[in-house]
N, C-alpha and C positions, 0 to 999 in steps of 0.2 A: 540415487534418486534423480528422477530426470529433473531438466531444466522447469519443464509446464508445471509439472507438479510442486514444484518449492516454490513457484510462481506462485502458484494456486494459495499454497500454506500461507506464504508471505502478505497476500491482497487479506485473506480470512482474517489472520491475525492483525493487522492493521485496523481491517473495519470493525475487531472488536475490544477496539480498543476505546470506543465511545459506547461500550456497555457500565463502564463504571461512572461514567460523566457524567451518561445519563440518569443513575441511580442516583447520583452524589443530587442531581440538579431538582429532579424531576418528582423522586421518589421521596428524597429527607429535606428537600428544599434550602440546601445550599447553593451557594455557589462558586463553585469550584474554577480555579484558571484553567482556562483554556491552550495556553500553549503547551503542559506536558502533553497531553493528548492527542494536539496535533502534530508533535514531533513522534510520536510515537507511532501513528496513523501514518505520516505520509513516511516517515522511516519503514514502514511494511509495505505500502500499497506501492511505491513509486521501483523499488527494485521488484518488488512482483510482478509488476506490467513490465518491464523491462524482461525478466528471464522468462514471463508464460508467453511474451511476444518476440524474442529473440530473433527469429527465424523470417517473420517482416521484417524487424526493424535491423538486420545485419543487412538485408537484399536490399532497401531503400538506399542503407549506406554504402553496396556497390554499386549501386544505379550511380548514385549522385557523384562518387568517385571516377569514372568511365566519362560522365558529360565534362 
């Protein structure tokens, strides 16, 4: 699998991870804690911008490396 694409999976999976929060919250009118869901969320989104963007973010880091 390429790098963009588990990117891709990784970001998905991350933002839907505030599909149950929302139902817990919104839907049944609890209220549910908020930090599993953000550990869960930025645990997907943050290596998925990292691997669907690898290809910037390697050449930024030979840019900066060379100055």
């Amino acid at each position: 699998m390429r790098k963009e694409t588990l990117g891709t999976w990784l970001i998905f999976v991350g933002v839907l991870a505030w599909v149950p929060y929302a139902i817990l919250k919104w839907m049944m009118g609890l209220h549910p804690p908020v930090l599993p869901f953000l550990a869960v969320h930025l645990s997907g989104v943050i290596p998925g911008f990292i691997l669907k963007r690898y290809t910037l973010l390697a050449g930024i880091m030979r840019k900066l490396k060379t100055q």
